[in-house]
C-alpha positions in Angstrom: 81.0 11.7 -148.3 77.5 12.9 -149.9 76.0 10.4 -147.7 77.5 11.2 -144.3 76.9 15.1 -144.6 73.0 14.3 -145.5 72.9 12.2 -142.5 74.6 15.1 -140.7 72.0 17.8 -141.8 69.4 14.7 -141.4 70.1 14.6 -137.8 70.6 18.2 -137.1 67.3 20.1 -135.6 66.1 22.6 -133.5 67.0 20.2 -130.1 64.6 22.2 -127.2 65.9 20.1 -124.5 69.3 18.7 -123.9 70.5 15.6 -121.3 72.0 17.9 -118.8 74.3 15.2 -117.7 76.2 14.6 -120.4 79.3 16.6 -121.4 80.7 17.6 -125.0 84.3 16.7 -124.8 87.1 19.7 -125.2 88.7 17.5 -128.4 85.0 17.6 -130.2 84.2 20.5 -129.4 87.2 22.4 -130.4 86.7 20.9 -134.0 83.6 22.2 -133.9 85.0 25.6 -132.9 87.8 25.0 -135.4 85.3 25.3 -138.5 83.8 28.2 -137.5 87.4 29.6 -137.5 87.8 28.7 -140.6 84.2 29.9 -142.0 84.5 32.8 -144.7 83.1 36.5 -143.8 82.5 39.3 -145.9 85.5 41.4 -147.0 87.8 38.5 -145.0 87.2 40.5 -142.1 86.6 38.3 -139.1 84.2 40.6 -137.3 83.2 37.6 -135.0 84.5 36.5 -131.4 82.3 33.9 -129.8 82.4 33.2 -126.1 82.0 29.8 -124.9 80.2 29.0 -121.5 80.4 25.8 -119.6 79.7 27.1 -116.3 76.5 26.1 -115.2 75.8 28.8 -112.8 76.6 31.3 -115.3 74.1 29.6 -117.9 71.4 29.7 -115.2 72.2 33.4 -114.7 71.9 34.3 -118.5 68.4 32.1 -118.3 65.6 34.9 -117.5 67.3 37.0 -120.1 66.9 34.3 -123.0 63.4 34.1 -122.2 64.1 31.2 -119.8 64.2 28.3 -122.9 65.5 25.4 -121.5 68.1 25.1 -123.7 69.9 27.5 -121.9 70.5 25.4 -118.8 70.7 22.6 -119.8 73.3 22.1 -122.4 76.6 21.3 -122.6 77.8 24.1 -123.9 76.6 27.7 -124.7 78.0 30.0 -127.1 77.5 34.1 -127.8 78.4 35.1 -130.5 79.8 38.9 -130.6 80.0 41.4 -133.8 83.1 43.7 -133.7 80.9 46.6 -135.1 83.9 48.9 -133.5 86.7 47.7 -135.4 84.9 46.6 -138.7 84.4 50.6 -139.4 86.5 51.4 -142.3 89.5 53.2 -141.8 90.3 51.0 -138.2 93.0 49.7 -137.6 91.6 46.2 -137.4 90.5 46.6 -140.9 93.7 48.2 -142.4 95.7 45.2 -140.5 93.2 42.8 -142.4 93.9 43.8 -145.9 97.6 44.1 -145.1 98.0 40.7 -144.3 97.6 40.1 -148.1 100.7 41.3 -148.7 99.5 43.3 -151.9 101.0 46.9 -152.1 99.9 49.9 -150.5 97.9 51.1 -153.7 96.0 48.2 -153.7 95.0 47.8 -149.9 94.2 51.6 -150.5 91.8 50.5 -152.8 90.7 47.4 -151.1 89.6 49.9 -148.4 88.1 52.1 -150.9 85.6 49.9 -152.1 85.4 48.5 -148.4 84.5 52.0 -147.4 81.8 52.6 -150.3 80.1 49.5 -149.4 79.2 50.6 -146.0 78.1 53.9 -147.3 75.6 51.8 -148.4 74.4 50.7 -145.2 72.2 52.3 -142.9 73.8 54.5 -140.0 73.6 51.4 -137.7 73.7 48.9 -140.1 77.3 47.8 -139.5 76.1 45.7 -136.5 73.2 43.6 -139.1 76.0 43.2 -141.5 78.3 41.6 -138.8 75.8 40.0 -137.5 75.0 38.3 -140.8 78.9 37.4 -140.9 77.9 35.5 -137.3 75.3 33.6 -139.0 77.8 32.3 -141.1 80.0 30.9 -138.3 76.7 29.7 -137.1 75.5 27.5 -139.8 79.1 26.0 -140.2 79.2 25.1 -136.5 75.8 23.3 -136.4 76.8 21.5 -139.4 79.8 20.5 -138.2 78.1 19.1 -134.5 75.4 17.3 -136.4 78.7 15.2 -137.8 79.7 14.2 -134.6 75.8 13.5 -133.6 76.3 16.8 -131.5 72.5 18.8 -131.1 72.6 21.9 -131.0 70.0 25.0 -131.1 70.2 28.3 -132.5 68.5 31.3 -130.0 67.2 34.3 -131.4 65.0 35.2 -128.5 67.3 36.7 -125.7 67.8 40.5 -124.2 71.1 41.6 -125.6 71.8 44.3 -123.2 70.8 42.1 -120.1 73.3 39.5 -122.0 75.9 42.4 -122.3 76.2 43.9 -119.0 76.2 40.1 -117.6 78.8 39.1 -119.8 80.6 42.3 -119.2 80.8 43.2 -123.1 81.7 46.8 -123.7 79.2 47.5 -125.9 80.6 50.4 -127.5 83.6 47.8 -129.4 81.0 44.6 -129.7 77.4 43.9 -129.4 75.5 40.2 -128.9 74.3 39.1 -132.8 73.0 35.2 -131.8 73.3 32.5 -129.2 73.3 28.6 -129.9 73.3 25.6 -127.2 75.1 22.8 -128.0 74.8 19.3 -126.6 72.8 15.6 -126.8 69.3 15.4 -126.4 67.1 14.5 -124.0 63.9 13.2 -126.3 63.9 11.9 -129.4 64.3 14.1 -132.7 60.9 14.8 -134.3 60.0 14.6 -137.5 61.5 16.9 -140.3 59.6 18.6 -142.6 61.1 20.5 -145.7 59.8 21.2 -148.6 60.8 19.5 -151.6 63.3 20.7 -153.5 61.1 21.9 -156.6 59.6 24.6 -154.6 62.5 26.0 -153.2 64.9 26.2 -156.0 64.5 26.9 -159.3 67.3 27.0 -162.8 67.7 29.8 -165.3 69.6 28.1 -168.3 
């Protein structure tokens, strides 16, 4: 088990360009899918939808407004993922649904919501959408990981207009904004080298 995730994480990198030719299957990649369901977020509050693109005209569309990386067009398939910075306000309904679902009594979601409620009094005025997006990022990194296991590549995009992306996607941007993109798919070159640090220099104990 220690073995095959290494490999996993091994395998995994940055792919730039993908074999446009060759699909993902709808059984591999709805495990991938399935683990990002399953992925934790702050508070339990699953602030993330993702939307899934396998239309090729549509990818070639969104292209110019990811700064035309190839990934974009040429992978199997494309996902945005979208913060719900509406309903992750306190006091929505979304959120008072989410911590009744515990089934703890009304004092106690009261003060689940409370402390829910304090913590983004903490945040700047427009910081709900960085702290849902961080939330994405989780998703994220439990999707790659999980592609890498089926030797799926995939590439995280940072560099893309998010209104352009909105108003193509037809996101109401008022209930859920663009937070990260990722390509999955195979690779058309081989992986290059990685290069890490080692782990002395990246982590250190406090006994």
């Amino acid at each position: 088990m220690k073995e095959t995730l290494l490999e996993a994480y091994n395998f995994r990198h940055a792919c730039k360009l993908f074999d446009h030719t060759k699909k993902i299957t709808d059984e591999d990649f709805n495990f991938i899918l399935e683990t990002a369901r399953l992925s934790p977020t702050s508070f339990g509050m699953e602030g993330v939808r993702l939307t899934v693109i396998t239309n090729d005209d549509l990818k070639k569309e969104l292209k110019p407004f990811c700064w035309n990386q190839n990934q974009i067009d040429s992978c199997s398939h494309l996902v945005v993922f979208k913060t719900k910075t509406k309903e992750l306000k306190p006091y929505s309904e979304w959120t008072k649904a989410k911590f009744a679902e515990r089934g703890l009594p009304q004092e106690a979601q009261d003060k689940y919501m409370e402390v829910y409620a304090n913590f983004h009094k903490s945040l700047k005025s427009d910081d709900i959408y960085e702290w849902g997006t961080r939330q994405a990022y989780i998703l994220f990194s439990s999707i790659i990981t999980s592609a890498a296991l089926l030797k799926i590549d995939s590439c995280p995009i940072e560099g893309f207009e998010k209104e352009n992306l909105e108003k193509v996607l037809k996101i109401n941007a008022d209930e859920e904004e663009v937070s990260l993109v990722c390509a999955f798919g195979y690779r058309e070159h081989e992986q290059p080298t990685k290069h890490r640090l080692p782990l002395e220099e990246i982590c250190e104990y406090i006994k």
